[in-house]
PDB file of N, CA, C and O in Angstrom:
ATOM      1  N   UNK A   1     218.609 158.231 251.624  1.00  0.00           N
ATOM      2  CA  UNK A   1     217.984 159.442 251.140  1.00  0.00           C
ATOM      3  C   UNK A   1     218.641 159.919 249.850  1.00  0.00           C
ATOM      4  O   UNK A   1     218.010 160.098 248.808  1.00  0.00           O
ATOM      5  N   UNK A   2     220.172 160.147 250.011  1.00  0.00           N
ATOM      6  CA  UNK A   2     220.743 160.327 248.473  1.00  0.00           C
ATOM      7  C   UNK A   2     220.722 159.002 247.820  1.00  0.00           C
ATOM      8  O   UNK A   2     220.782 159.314 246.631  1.00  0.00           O
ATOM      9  N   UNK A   3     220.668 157.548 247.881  1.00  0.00           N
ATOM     10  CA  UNK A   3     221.223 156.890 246.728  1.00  0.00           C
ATOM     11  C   UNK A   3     222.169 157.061 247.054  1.00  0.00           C
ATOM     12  O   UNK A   3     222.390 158.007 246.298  1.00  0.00           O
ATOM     13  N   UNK A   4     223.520 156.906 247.884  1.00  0.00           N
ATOM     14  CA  UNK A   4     224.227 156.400 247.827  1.00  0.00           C
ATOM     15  C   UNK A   4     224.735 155.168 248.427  1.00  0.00           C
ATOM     16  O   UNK A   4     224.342 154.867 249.554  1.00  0.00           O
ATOM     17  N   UNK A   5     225.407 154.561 247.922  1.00  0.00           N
ATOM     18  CA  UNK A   5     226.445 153.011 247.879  1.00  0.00           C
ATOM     19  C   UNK A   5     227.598 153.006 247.793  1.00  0.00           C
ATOM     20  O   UNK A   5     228.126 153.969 247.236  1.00  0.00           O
ATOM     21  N   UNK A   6     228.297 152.093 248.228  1.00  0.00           N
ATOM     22  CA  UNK A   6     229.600 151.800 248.131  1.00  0.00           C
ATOM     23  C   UNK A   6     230.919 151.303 248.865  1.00  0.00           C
ATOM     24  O   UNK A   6     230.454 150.604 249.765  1.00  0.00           O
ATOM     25  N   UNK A   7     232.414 151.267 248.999  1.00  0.00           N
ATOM     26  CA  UNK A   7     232.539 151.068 250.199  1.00  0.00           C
ATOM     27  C   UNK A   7     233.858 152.193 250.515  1.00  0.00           C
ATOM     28  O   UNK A   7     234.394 152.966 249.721  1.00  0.00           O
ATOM     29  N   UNK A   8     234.094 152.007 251.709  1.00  0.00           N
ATOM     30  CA  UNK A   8     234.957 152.978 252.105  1.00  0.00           C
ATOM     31  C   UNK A   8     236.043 151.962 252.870  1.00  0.00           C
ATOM     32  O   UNK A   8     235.606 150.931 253.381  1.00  0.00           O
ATOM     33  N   UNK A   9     237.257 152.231 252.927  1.00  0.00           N
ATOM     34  CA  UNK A   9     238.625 151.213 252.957  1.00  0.00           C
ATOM     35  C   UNK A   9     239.130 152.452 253.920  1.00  0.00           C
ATOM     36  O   UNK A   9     239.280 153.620 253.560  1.00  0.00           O
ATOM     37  N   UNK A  10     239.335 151.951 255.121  1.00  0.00           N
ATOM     38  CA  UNK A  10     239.767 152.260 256.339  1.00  0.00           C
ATOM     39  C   UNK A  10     241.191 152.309 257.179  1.00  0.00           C
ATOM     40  O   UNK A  10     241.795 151.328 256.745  1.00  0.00           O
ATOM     41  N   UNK A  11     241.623 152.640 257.682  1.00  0.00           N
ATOM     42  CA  UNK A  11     243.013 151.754 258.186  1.00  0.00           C
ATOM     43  C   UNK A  11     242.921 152.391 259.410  1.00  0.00           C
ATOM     44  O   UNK A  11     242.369 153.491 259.452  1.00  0.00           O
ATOM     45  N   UNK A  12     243.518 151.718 260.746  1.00  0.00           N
ATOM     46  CA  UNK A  12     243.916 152.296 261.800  1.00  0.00           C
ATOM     47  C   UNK A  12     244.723 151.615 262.427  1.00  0.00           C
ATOM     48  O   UNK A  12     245.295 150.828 261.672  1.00  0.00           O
ATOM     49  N   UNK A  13     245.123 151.524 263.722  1.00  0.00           N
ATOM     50  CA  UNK A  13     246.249 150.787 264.054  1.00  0.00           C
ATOM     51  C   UNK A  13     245.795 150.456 265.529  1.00  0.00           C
ATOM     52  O   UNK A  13     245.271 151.343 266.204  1.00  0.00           O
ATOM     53  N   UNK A  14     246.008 149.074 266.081  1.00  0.00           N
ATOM     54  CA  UNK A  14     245.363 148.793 267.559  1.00  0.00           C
ATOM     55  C   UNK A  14     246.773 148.744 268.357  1.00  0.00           C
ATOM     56  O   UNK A  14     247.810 148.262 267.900  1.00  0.00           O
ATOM     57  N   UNK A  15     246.611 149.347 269.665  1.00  0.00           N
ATOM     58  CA  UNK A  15     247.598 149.683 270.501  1.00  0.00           C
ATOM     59  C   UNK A  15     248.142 148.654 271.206  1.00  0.00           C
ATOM     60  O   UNK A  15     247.491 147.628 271.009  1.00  0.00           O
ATOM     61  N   UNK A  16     249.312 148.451 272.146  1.00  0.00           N
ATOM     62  CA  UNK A  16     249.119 147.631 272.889  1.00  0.00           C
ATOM     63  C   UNK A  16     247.926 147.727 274.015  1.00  0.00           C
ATOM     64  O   UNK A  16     247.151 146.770 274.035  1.00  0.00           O
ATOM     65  N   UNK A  17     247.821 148.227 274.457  1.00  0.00           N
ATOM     66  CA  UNK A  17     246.609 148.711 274.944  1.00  0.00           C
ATOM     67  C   UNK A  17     245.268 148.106 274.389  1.00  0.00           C
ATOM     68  O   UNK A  17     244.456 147.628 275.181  1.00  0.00           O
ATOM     69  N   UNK A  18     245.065 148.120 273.244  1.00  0.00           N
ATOM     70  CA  UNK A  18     243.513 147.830 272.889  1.00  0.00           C
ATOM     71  C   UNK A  18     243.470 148.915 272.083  1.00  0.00           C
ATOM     72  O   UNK A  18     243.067 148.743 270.933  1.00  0.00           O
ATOM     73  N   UNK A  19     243.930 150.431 272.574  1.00  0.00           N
ATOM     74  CA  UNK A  19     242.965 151.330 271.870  1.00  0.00           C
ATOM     75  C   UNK A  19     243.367 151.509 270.197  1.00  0.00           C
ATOM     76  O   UNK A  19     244.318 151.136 269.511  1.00  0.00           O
ATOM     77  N   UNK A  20     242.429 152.089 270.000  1.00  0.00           N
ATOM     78  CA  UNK A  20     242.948 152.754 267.841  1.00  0.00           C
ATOM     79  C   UNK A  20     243.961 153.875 268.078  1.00  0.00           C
ATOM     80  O   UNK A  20     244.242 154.219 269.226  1.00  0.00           O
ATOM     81  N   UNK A  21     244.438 154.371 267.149  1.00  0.00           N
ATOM     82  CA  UNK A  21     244.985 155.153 266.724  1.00  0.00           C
ATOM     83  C   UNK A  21     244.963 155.118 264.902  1.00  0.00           C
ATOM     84  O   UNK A  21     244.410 154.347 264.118  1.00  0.00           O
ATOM     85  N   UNK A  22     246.112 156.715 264.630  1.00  0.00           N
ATOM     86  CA  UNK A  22     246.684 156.389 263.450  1.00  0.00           C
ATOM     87  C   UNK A  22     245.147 156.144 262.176  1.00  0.00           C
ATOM     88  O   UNK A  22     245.013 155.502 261.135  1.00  0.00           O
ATOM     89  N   UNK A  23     244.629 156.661 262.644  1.00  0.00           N
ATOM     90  CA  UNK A  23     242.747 156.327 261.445  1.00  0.00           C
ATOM     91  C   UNK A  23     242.861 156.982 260.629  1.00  0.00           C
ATOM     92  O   UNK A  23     243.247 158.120 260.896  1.00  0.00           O
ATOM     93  N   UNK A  24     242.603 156.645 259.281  1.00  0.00           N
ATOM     94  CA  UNK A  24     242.681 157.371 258.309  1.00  0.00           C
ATOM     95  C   UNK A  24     241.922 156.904 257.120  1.00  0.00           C
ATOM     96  O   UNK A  24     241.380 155.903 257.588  1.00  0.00           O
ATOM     97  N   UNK A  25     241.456 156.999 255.635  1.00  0.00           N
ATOM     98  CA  UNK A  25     240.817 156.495 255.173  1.00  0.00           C
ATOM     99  C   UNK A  25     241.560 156.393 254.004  1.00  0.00           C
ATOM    100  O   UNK A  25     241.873 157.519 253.617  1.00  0.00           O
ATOM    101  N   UNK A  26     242.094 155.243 253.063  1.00  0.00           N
ATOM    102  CA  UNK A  26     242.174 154.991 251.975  1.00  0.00           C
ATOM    103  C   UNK A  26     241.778 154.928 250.740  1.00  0.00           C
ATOM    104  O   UNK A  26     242.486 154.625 249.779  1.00  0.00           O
ATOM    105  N   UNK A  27     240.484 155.249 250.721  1.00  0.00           N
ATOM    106  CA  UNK A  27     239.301 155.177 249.422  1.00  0.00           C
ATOM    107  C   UNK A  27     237.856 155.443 250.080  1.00  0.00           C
ATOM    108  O   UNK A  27     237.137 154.542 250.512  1.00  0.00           O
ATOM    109  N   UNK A  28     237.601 156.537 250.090  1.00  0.00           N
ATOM    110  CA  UNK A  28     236.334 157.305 250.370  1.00  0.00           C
ATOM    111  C   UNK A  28     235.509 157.373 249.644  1.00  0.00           C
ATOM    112  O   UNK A  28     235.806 157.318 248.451  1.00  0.00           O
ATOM    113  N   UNK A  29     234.135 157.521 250.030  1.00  0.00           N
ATOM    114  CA  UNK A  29     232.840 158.193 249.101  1.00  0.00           C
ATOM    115  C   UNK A  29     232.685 159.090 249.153  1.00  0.00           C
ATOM    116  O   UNK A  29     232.897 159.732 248.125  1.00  0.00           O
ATOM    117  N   UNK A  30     232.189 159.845 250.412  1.00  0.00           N
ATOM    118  CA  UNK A  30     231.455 161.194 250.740  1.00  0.00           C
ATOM    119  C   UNK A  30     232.376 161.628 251.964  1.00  0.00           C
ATOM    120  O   UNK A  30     232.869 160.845 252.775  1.00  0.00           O
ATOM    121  N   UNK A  31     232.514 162.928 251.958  1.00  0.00           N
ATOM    122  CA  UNK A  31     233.425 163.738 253.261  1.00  0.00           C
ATOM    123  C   UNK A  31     232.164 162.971 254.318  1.00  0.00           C
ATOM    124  O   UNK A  31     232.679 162.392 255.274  1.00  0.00           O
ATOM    125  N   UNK A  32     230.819 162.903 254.279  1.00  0.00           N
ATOM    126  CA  UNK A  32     230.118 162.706 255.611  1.00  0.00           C
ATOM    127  C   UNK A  32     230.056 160.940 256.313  1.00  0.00           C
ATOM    128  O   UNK A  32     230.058 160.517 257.469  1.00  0.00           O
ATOM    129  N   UNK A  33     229.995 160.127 254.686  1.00  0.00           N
ATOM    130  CA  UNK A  33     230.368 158.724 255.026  1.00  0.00           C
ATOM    131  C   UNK A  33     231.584 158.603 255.669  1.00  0.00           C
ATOM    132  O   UNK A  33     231.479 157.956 256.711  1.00  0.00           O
ATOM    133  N   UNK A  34     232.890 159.059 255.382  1.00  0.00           N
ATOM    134  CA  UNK A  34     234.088 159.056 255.803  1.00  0.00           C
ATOM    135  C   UNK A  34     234.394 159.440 257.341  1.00  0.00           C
ATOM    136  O   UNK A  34     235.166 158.947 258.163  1.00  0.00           O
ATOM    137  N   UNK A  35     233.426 160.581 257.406  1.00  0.00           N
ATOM    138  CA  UNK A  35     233.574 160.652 258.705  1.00  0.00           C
ATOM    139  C   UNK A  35     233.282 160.348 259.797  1.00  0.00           C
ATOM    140  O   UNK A  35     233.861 160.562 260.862  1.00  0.00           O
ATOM    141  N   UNK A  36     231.705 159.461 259.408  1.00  0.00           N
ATOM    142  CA  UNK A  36     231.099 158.221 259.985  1.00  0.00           C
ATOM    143  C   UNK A  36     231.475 157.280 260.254  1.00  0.00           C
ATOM    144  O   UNK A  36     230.981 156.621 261.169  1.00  0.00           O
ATOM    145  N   UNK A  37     232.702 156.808 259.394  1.00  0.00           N
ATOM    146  CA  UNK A  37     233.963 155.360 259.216  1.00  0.00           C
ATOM    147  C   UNK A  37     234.203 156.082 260.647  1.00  0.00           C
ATOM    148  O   UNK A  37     233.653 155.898 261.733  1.00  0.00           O
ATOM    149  N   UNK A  38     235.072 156.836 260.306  1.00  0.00           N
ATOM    150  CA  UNK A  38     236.620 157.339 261.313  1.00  0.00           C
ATOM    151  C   UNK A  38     235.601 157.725 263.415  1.00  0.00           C
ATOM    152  O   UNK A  38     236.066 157.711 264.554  1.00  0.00           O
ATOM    153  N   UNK A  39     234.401 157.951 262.951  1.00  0.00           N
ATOM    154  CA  UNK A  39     233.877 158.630 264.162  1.00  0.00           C
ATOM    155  C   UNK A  39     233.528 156.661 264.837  1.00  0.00           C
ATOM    156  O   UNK A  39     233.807 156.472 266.021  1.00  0.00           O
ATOM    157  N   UNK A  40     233.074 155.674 264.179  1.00  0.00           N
ATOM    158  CA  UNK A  40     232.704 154.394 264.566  1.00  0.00           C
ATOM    159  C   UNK A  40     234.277 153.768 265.272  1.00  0.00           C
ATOM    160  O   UNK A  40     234.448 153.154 266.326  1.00  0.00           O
ATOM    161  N   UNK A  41     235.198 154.169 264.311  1.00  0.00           N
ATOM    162  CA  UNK A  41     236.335 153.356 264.830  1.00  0.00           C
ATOM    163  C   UNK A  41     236.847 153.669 265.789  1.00  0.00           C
ATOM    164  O   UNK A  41     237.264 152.761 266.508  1.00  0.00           O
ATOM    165  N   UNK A  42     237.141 155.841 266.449  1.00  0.00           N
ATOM    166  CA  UNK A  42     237.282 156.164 267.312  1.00  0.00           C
ATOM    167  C   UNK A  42     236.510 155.870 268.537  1.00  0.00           C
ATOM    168  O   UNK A  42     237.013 156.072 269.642  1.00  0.00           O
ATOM    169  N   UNK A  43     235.026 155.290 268.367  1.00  0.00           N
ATOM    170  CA  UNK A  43     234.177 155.273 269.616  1.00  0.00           C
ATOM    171  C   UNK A  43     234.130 154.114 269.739  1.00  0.00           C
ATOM    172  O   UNK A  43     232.980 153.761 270.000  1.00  0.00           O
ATOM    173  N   UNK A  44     235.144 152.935 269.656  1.00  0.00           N
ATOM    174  CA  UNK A  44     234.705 151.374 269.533  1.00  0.00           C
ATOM    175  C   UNK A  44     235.307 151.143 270.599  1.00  0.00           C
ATOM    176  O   UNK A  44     236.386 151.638 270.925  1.00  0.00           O
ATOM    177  N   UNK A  45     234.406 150.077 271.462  1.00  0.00           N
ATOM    178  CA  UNK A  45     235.406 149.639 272.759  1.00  0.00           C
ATOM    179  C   UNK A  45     237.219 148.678 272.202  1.00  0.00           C
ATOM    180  O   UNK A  45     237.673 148.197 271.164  1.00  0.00           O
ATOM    181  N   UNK A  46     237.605 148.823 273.392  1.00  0.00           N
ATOM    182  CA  UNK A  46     239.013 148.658 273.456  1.00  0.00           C
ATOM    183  C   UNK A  46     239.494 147.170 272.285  1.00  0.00           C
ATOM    184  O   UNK A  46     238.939 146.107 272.566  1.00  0.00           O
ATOM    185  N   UNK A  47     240.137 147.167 271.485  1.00  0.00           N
ATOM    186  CA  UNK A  47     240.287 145.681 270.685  1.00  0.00           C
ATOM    187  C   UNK A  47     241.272 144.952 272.168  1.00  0.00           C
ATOM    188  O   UNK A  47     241.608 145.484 273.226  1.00  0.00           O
ATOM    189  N   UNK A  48     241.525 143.383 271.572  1.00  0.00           N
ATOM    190  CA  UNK A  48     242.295 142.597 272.234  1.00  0.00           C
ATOM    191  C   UNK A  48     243.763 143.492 271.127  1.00  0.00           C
ATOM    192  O   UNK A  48     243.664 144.102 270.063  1.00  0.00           O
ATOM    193  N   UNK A  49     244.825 143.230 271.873  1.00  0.00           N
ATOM    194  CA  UNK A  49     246.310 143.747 270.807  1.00  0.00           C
ATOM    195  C   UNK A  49     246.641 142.260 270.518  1.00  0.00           C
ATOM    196  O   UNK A  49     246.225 141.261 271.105  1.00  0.00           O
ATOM    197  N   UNK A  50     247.347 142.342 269.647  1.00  0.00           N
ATOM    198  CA  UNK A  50     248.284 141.275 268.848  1.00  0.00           C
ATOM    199  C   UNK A  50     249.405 141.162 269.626  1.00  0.00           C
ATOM    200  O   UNK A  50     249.970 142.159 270.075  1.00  0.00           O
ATOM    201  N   UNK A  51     249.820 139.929 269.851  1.00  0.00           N
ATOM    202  CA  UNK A  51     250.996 139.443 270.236  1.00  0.00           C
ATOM    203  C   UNK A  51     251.571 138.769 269.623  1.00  0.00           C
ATOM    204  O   UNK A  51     251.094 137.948 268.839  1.00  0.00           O
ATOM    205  N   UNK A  52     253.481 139.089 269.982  1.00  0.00           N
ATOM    206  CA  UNK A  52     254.496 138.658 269.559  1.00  0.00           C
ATOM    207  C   UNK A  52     255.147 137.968 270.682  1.00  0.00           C
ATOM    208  O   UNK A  52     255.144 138.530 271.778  1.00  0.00           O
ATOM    209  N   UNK A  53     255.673 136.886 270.553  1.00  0.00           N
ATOM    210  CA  UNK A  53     256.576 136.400 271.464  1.00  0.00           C
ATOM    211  C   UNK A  53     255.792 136.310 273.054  1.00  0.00           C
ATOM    212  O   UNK A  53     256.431 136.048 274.072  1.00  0.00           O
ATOM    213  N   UNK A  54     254.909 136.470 273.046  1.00  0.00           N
ATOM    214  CA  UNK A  54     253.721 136.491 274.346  1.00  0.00           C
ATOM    215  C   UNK A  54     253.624 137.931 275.027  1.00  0.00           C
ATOM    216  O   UNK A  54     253.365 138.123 276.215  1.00  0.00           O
ATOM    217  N   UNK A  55     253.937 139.141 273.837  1.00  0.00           N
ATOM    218  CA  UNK A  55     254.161 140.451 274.584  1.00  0.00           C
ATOM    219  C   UNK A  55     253.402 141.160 273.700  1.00  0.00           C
ATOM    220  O   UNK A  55     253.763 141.119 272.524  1.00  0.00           O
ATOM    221  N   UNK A  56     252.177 141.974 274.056  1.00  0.00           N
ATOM    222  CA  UNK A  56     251.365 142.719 273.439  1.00  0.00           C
ATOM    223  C   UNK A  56     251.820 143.872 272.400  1.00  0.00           C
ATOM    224  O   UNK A  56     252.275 144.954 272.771  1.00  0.00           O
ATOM    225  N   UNK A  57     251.657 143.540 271.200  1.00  0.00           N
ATOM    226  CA  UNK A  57     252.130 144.942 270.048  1.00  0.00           C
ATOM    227  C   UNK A  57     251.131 145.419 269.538  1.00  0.00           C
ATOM    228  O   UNK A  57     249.945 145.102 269.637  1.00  0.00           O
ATOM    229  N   UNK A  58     252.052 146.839 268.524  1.00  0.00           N
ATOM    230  CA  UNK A  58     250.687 147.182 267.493  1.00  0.00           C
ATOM    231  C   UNK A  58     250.402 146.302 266.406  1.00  0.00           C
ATOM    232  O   UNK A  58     251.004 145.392 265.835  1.00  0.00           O
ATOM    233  N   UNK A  59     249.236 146.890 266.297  1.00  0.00           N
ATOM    234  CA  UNK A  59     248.683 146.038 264.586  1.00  0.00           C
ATOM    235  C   UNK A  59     248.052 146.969 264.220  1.00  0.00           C
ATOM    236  O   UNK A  59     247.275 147.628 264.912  1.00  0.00           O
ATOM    237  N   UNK A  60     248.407 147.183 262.697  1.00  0.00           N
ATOM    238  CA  UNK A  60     247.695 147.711 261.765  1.00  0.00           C
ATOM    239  C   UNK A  60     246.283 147.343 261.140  1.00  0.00           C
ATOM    240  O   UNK A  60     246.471 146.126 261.152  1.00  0.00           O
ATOM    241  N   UNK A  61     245.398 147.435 260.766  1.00  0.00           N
ATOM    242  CA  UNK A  61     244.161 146.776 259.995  1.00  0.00           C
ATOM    243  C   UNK A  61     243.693 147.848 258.813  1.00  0.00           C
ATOM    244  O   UNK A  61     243.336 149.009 259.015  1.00  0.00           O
ATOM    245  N   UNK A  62     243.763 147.321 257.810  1.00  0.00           N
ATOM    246  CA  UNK A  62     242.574 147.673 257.078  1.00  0.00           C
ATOM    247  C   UNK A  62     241.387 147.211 256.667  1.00  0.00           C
ATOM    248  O   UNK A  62     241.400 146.061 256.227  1.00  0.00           O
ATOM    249  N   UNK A  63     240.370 147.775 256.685  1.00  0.00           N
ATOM    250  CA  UNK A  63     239.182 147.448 256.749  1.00  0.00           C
ATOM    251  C   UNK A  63     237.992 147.932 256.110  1.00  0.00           C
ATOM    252  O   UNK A  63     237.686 149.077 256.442  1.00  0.00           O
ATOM    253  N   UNK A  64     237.030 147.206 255.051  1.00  0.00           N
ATOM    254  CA  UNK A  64     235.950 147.701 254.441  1.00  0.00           C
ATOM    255  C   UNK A  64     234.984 147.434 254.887  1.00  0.00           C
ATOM    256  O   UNK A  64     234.504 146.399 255.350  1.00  0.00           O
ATOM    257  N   UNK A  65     234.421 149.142 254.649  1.00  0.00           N
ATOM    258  CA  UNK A  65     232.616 149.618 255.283  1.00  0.00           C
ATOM    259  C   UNK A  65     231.919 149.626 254.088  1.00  0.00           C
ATOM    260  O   UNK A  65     232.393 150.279 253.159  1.00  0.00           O
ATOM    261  N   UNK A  66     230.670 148.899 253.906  1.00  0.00           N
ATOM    262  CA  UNK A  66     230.123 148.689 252.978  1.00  0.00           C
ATOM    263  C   UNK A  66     228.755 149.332 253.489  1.00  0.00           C
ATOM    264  O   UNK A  66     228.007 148.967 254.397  1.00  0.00           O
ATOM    265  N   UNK A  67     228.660 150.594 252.454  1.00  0.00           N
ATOM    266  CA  UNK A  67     227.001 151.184 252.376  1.00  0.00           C
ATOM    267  C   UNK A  67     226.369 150.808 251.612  1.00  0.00           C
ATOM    268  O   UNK A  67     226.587 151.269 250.492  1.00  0.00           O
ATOM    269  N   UNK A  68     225.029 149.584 251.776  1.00  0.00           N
ATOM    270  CA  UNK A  68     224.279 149.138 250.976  1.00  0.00           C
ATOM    271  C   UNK A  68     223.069 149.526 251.302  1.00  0.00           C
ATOM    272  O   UNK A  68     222.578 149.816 252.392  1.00  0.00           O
ATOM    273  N   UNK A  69     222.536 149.494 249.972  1.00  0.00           N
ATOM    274  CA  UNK A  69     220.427 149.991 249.912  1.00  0.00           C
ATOM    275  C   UNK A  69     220.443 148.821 250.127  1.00  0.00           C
ATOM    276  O   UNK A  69     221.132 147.840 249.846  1.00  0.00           O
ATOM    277  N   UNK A  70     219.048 149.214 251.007  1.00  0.00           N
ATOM    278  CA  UNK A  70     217.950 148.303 250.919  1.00  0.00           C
ATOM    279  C   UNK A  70     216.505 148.379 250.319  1.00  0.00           C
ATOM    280  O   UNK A  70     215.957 149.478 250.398  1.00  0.00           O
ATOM    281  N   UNK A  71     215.964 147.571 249.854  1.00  0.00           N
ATOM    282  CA  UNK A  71     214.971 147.483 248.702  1.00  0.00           C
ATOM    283  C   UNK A  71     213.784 147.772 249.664  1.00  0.00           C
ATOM    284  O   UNK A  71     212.634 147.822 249.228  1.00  0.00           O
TER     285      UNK A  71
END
């Protein structure tokens, strides 16, 4: 509806657990895109965690959301 594009650069951190934390946004477009990032990552089912040494840790990710038109 506005014409807008672009992407938005994300970061959060996966628990041992699975869950996110720690969300925040690095390079934004719009206060409402941004908060669309952060509201998708909070409502996402549980990730697998990263392991060290065969013992579940955190991991960090950053990650780009790309808002593209379509023709």
């Amino acid at each position: 509806k506005d014409s807008i594009a672009g992407k938005v650069i994300i970061r959060f951190a996966v628990q041992p657990d699975g869950s996110t934390s720690d969300i925040g946004i690095i390079r934004g477009l719009r206060q409402d895109l941004n908060q669309e990032c952060i509201k998708v990552i909070t409502e996402m089912p549980k990730w697998k965690p990263g392991k060290q040494r065969g013992s579940a840790v955190r991991v960090r990710f950053t990650l780009p959301v790309v808002f593209r038109l379509q023709n």
